[in-house]
N, C-alpha and C positions, 0 to 999 in steps of 0.2 A: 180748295185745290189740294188741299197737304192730307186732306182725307182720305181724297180718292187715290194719291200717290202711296197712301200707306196703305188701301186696299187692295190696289192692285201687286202692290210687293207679298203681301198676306196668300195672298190668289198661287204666284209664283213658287212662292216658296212650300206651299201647302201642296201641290201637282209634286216637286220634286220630293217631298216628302211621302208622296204615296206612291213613286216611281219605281220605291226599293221592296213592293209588295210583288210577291210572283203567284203566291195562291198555288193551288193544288189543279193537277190537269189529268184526269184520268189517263191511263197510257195507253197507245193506241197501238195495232201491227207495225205504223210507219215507225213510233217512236222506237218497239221494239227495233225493229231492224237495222235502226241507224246505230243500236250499241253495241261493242263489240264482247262488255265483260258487266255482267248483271250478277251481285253475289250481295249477301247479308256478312257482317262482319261487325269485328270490335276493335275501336283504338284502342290499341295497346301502347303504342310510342306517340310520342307528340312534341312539337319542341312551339317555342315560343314566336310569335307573326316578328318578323325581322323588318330589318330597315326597308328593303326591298317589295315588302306587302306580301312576301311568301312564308309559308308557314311549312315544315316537314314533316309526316305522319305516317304511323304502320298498320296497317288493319291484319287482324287473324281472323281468315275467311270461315265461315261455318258451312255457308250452303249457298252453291255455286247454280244459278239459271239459264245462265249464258254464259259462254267461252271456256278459256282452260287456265286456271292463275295457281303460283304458290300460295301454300300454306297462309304464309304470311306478303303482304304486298305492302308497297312502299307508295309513296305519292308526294304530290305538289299540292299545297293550295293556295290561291287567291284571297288572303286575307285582309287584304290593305284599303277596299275601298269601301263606300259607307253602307254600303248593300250583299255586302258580303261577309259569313260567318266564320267563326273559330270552331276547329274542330277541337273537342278535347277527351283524353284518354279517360276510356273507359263507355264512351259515349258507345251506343248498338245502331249501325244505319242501314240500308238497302240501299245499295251504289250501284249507279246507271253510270257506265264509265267509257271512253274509248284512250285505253293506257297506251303510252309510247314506252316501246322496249320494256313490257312488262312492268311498267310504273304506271302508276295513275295521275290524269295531270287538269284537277278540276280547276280553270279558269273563270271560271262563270259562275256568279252568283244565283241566277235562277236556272238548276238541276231540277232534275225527277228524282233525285235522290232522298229519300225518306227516313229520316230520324225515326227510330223505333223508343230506346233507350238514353232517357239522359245521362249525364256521367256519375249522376249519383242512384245508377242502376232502378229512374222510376220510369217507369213502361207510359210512353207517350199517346200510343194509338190510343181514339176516343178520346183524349181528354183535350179540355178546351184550346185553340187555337192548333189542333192539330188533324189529321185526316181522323174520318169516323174509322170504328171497330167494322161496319158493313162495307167501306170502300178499301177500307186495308186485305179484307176475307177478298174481294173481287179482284184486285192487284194480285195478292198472292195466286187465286185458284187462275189468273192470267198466265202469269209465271211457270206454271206448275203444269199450265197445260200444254209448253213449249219443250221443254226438258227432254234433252235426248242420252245417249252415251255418252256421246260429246264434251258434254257439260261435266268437267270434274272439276280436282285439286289436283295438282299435280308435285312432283316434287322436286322438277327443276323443268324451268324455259329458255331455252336455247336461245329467244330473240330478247334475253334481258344479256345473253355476253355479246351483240352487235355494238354495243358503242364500246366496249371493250377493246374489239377486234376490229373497229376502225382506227382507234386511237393507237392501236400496237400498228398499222396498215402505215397510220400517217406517221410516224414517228421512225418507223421502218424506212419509208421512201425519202425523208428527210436526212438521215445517216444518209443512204445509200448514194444520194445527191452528193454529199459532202465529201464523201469519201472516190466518188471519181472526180468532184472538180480538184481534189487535194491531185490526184495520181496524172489527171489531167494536164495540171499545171505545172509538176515536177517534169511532164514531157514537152510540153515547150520550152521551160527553162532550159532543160538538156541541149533541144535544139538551140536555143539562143545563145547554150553559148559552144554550140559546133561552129557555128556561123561567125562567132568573130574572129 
């Protein structure tokens, strides 16, 4: 009986162990389309996975396939759960990305995003446990046959100063509150005491 108990825990725990496998997916129109910023780039900044499971990171964009990003972009990662990696500076990736306010904000462990470059600058396409040198050429000549004007670097985004100009918006309406209940309530006192 303590056999089968300890085969069947083996069973379990061997399924969640292969759970954090995503494999490679060719990408397809749909996938293109659902992303908003597709670019090649290198960590340059990186800070270390925090208590929270997020990690902070800056890529210097080289070559842009979709959408319009700075130079350099900023982002979030999800690094805190057991299927999820660390990015680190100096690493070279192809980022499938859909950024908020001009940041990037990878939650998910299984991306289309593609390690090119380890951070000890050795070139990963073809080599083992990584996409072949034939599917990386077919990805890219995908990419490449998308590419319009469109597609640059740009050297400032407008929708990265929105949380800015909410926070200056909310912080605005908060005085503005304060400062008539203050004037507000100096005119009832006034009245209060006509009245006695």
């Amino acid at each position: 009986m303590k056999s089968i108990q300890i085969i069947i825990l083996l069973i379990i725990f061997s399924f969640k162990s292969f759970g954090c496998s995503c494999g490679y997916e060719k990408i397809t129109q749909k996938d293109y389309d659902n992303y908003k910023l597709i670019f090649i780039g290198t960590i340059v900044e990186v800070q270390d996975c925090n208590k929270q499971g997020y990690q902070q990171f800056a890529f210097e964009v080289a070559k842009v396939f979709k959408g319009q990003t700075t130079r350099i972009v900023e982002g979030l990662n999800n690094c805190g759960g057991s299927c999820n990696y660390l990015y680190k500076k100096g690493q070279e990736w192809l980022i499938y990305s859909n950024p908020e306010y001009g940041r990037i904000n990878d939650q998910y462990a299984c991306i289309n995003s593609i390690r090119i470059k380890s951070s000890e600058n050795e070139y990963l396409i073809g080599s083992p446990y990584h996409i072949s040198t034939q599917i990386w050429n077919e990805e890219l000549d995908f990419l490449k046959a998308r590419i319009s004007s469109e597609q640059k670097i740009v050297s400032f985004q407008f929708v990265q100063m929105i949380p800015i100009i909410i926070g200056i918006a909310i912080w605005g309406l908060v005085a503005m509150t304060i400062l008539i209940c203050i004037r507000f309530r100096k005119k009832l006192l006034f009245f209060k005491r006509k009245s006695i």
